[in-house]
GURO-505208 format. One record per residue (C-alpha): residue number from 0; residue in one letter; x, y, z. Coordinates in Angstrom, 2 decimals. Layout:
<atoms>
   kevo   vexmar         u         v         w
    NUM        A         X         Y         Z
...
</atoms>
This chain:
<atoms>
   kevo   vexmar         u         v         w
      0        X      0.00      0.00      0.00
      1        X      1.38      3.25     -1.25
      2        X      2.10      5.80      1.94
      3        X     -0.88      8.00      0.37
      4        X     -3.24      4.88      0.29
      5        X     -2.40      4.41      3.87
      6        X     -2.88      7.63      4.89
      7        X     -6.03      7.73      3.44
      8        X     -7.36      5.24      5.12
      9        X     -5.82      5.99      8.05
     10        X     -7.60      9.68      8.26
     11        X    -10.49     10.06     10.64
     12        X    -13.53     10.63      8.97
     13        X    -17.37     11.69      9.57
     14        X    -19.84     10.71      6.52
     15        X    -23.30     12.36      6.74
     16        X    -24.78     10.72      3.22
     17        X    -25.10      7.20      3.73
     18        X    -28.94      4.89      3.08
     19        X    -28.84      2.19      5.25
     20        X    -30.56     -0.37      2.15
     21        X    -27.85      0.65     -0.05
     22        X    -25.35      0.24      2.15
     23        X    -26.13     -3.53      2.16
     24        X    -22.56     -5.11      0.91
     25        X    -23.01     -8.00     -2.00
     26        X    -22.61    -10.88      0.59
     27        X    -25.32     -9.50      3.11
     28        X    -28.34     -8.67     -0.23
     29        X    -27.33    -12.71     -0.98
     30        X    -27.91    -13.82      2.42
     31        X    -31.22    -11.42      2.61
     32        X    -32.14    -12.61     -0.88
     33        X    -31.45    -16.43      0.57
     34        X    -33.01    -16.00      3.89
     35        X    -36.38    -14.72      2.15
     36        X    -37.11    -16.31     -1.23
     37        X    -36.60    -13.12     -3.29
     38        X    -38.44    -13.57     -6.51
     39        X    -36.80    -10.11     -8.28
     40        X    -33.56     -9.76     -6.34
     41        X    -30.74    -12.74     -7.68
     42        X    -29.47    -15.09     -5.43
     43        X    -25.86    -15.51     -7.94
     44        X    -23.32    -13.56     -7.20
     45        X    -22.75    -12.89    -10.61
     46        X    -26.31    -12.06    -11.63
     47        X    -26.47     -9.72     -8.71
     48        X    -23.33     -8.05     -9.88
     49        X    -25.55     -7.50    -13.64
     50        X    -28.04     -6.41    -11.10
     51        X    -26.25     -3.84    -10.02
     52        X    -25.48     -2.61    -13.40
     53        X    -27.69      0.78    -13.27
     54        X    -28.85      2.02    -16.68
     55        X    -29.96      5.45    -15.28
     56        X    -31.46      6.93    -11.87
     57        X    -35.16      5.60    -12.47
     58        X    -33.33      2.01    -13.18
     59        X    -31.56      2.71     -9.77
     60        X    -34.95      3.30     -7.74
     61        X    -35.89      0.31     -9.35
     62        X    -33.10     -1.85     -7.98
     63        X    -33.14     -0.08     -4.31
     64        X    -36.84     -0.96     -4.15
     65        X    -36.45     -4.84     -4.86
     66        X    -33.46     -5.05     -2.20
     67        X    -35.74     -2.77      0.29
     68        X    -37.98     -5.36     -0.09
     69        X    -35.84     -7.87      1.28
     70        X    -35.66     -6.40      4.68
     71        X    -38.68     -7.89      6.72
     72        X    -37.45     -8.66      9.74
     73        X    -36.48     -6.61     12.66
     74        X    -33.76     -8.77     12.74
     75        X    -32.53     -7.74      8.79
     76        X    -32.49     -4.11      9.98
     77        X    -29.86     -4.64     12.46
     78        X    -28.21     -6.80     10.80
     79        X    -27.74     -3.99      7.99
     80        X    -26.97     -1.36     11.01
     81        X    -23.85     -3.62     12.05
     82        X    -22.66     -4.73      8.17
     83        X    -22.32     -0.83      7.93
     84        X    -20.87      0.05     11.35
     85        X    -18.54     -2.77     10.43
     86        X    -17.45     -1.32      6.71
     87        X    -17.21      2.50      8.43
     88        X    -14.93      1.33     10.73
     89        X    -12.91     -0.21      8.08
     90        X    -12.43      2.95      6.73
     91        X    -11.57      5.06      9.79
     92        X    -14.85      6.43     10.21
     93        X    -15.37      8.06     13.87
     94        X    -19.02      9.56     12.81
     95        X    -21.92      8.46     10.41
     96        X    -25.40      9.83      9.97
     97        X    -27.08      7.28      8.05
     98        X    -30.81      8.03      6.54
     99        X    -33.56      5.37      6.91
    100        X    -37.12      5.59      5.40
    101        X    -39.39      4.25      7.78
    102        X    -42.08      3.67      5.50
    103        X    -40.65      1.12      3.57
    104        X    -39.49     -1.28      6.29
    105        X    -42.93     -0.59      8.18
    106        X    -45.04     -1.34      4.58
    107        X    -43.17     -4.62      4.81
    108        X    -44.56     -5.63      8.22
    109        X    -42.26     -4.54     10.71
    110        X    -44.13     -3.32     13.84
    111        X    -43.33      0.72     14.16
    112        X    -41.55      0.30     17.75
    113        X    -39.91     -2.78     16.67
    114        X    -38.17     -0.80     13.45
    115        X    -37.13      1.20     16.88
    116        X    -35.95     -1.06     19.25
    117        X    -33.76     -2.60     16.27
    118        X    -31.86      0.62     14.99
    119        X    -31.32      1.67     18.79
    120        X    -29.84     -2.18     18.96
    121        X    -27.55     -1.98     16.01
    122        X    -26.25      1.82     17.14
    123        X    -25.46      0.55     20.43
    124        X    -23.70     -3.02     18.87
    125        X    -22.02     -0.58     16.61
    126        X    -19.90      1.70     18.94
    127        X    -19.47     -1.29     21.34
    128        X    -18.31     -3.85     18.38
    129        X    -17.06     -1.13     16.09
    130        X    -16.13      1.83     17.88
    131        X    -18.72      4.14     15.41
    132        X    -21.01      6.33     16.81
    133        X    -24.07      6.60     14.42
    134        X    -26.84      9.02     13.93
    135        X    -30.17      8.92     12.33
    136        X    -31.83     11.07      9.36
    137        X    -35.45      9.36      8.72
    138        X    -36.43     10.40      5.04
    139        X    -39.50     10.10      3.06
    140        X    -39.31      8.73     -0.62
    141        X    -40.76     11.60     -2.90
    142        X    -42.39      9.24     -5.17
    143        X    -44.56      8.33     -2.33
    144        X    -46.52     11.94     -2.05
    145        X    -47.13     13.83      0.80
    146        X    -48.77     11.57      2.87
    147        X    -45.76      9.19      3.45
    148        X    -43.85     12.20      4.62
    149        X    -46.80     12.94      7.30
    150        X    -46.75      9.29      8.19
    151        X    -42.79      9.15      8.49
    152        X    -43.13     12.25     10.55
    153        X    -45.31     10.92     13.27
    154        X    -43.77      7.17     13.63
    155        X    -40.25      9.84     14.20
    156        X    -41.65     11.47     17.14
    157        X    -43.44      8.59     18.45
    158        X    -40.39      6.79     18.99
    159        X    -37.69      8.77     18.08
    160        X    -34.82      6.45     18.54
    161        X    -31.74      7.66     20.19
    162        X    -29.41      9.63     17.68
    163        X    -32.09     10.79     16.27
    164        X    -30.42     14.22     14.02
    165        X    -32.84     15.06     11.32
    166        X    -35.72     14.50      8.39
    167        X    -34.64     14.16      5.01
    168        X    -36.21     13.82      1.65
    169        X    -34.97     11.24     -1.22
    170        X    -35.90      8.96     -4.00
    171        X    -36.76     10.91     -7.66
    172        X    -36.47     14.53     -8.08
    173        X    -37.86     14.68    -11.56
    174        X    -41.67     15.31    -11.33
    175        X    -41.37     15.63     -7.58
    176        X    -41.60     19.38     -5.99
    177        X    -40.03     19.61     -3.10
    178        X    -42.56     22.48     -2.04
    179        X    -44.98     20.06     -1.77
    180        X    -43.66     18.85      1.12
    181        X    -43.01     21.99      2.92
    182        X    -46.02     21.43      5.52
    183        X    -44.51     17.80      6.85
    184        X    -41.12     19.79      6.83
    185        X    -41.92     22.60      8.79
    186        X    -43.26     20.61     11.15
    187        X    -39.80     18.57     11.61
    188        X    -38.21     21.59     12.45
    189        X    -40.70     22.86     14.94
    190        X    -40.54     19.63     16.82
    191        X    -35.95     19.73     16.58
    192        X    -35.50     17.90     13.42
    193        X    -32.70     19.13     11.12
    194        X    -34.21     19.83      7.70
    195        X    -32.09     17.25      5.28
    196        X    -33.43     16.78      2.15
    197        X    -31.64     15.77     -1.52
    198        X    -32.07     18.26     -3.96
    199        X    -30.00     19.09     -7.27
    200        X    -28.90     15.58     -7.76
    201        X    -30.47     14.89    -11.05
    202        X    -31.82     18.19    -11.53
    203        X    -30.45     21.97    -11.47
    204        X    -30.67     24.90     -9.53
    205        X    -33.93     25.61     -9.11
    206        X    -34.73     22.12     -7.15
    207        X    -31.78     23.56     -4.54
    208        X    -33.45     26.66     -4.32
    209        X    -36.65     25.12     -3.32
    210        X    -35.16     22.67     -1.26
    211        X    -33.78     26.13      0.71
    212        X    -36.95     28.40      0.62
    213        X    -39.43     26.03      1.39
    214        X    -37.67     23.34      3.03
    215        X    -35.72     25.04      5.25
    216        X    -33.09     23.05      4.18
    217        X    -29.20     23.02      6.71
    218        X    -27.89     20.99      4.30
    219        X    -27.98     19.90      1.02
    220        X    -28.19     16.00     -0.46
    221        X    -25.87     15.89     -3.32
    222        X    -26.20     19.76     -4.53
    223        X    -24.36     19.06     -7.73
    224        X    -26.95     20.91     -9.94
    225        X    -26.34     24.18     -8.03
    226        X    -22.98     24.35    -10.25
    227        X    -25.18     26.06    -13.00
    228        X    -26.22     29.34    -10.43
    229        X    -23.63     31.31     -9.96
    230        X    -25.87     32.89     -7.51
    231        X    -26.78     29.93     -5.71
    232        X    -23.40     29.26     -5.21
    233        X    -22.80     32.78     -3.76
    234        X    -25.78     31.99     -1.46
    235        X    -24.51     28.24     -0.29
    236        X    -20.98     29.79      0.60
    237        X    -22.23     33.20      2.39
    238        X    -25.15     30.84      4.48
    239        X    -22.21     28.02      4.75
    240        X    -25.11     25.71      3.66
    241        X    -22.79     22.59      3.25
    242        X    -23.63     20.12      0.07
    243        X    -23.31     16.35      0.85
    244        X    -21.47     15.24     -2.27
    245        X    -21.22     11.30     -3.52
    246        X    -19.26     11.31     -6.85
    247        X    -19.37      7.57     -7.39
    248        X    -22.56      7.42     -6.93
    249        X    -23.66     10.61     -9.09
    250        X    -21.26      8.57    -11.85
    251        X    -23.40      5.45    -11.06
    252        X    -26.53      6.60    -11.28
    253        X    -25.27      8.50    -14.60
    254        X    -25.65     12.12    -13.11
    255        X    -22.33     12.93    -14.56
    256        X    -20.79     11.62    -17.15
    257        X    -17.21     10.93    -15.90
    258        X    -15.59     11.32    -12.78
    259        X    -13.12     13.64    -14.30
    260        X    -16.28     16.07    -15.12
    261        X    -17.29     16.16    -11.28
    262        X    -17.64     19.38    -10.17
    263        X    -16.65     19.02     -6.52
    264        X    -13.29     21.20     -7.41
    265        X    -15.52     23.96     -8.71
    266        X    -17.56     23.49     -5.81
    267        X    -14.96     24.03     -3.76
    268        X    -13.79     26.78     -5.69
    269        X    -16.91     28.50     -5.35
    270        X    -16.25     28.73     -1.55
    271        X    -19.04     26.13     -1.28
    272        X    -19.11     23.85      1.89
    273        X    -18.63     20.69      0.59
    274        X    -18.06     16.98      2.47
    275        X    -17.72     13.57      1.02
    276        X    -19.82     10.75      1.29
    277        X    -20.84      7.14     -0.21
    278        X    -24.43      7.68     -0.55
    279        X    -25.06      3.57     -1.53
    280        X    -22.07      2.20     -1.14
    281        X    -23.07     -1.96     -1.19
    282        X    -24.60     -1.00     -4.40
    283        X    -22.24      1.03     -5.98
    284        X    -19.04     -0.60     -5.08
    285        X    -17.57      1.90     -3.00
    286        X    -16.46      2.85      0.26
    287        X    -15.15      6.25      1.60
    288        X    -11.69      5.66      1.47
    289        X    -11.89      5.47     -2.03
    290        X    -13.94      8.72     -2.50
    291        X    -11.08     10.14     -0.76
    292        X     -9.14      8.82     -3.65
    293        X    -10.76      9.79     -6.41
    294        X    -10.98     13.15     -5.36
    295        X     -7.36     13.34     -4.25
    296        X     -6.14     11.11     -7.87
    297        X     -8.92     12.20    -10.52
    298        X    -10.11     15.38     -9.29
    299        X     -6.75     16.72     -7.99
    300        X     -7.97     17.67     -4.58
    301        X     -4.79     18.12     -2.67
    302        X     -4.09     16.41      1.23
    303        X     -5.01     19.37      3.17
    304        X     -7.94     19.87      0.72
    305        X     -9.37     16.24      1.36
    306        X     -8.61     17.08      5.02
    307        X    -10.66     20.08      4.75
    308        X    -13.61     18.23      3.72
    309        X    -13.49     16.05      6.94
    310        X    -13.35     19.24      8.93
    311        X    -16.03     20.64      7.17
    312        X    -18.11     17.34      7.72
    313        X    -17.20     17.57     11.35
    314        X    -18.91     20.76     11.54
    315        X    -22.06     20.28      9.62
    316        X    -22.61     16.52     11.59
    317        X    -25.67     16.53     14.32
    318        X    -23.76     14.86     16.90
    319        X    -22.82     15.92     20.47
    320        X    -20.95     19.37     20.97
    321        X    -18.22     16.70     23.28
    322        X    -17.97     14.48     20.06
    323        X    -17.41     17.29     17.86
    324        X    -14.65     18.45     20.10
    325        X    -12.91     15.29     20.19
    326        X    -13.04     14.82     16.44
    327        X    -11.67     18.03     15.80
    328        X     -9.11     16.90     18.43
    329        X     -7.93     13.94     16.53
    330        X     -8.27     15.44     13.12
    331        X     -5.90     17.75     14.07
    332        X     -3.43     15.64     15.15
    333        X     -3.03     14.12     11.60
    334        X      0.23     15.09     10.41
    335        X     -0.30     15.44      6.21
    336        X      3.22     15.10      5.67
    337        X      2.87     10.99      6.18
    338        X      0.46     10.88      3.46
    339        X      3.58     10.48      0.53
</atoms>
């Protein structure tokens, strides 16, 4: 391992843009797929791989929703919770707020407080067996209308698990206002929920915008569309309105064309708040070390930039005020000049 492949690793990191379904490595969708008699999801390794082939974004929904389906069991949900604690750690992640849709796993069956009881479970099994501390964003899917949001809303503050940081919004942007849901969002901020919601993935500027008038919005899912507005990007970096960016996955789920078109560096350049993240990272064959690397090799990030994004993610995370401190801590003790 090269000393810059080591030192990426070996850099403390906080993620904020992780789905707990698409986190779901290869091995753990085959024993899901196994365990339940999936009709739609293969049970071959090698079909699962041509699975995972994604011919756009609406061919990507398609795919999370058949591996969603898989997880029935209270059981499943921790089991995912741990499977990712136990990749994070592998990749020197202190920090992780991971977003779960409620919806789906309580369509399936499971009982509201035992989805609950389960992610309070695997958070606990996760800093004891891991040494992660996890946090919680519940979204709603957009597809699903308003009335999913209301309905995610209220199982959130009837049980609110612990680590409980904020409400997001995900699935499709195309055909999906995000003003619609301003009522269920408004409402998530009134009761101490940070407003979270994707935005400007597929789409442009004005779904950002939208996301930030009517949402509310602290942060930003993905962001990437704002590139087009130079006076959205004014606004992000004067409101310091970070963007949660996944450039595997936006190259995945073709949102850009090639990594080496990514706009992260003009992000950056923009003054934009930006951190790194996986997104789906069982699905797309990723982890964060190696976002760190393509933004470091392809996009020509340099160390202190890619160490800049961690602080910035420190910053913009919903945990404790004492964990902040102590990340900052360690982050700071990094000396860049091992990293080759």
């Amino acid at each position: 391992m090269s000393s810059s492949s080591a030192f990426l690793r070996a850099l403390p990191k906080v993620e904020l843009h992780v789905h707990l379904v698409g986190s779901a490595s290869v091995p753990t969708v085959l024993r899901l797929a196994a365990r339940h008699g999936a009709l739609t999801v293969p049970t071959d390794p090698d079909e699962l791989a041509a699975f995972y082939a994604f011919r756009d974004f609406a061919h990507f929904i398609d795919v999370y929703q058949a591996v969603n389906a898989l997880v029935s069991t209270p059981a499943d949900v921790t089991d995912l919770v741990l499977g990712l604690a136990r990749e994070l750690a592998a990749a020197s992640v202190r920090y992780a707020e991971v977003t779960v849709t409620p919806v789906s796993h309580l369509s399936v069956g499971i009982a509201g407080g035992a989805l609950a009881d389960a992610l309070v479970e695997g958070r606990q099994r996760a800093r004891a067996e891991h040494g992660v501390e996890l946090g919680w964003i519940f979204d709603t899917a957009g597809e699903l209308g308003v009335d999913a949001a209301w309905a995610t809303l209220d199982w959130v503050l009837a049980h609110r698990p612990a680590g409980t940081v904020g409400f997001g919004l995900g699935g499709p942007e195309i055909g999906v206002d995000r003003a619609a849901f301003a009522g269920p969002f408004a409402a998530a901020r009134e009761a101490g929920l940070r407003s979270l919601p994707h935005a400007g993935e597929t789409t442009g500027p004005a779904t950002v915008w939208s996301a930030l008038q009517d949402l509310g919005a602290e942060r930003i899912g993905h962001g990437i569309g704002a590139i087009a507005d130079p006076a959205l990007l004014e606004h992000l970096a004067g409101h310091r309105i970070p963007l949660e960016v996944c450039p595997t996955s936006n190259l995945r789920t073709g949102a850009v064309r090639s990594l080496a078109e990514h706009p992260l560096p003009r992000l950056l350049r923009a003054g934009v708040p930006v951190t790194l993240n996986t997104d789906d990272p069982g699905m797309f064959g990723c982890d964060l070390v190696g976002e760190y690397r393509v933004a470091h090799e392809v996009l020509g990030l340099s160390v202190a930039e890619l160490v800049g994004l961690t602080r910035t993610a420190i910053d913009a995370a919903g945990c404790s005020a004492e964990l902040r401190t102590a990340l900052h801590a360690e982050l700071a003790a990094v000396d860049i000049g091992t990293a080759g």
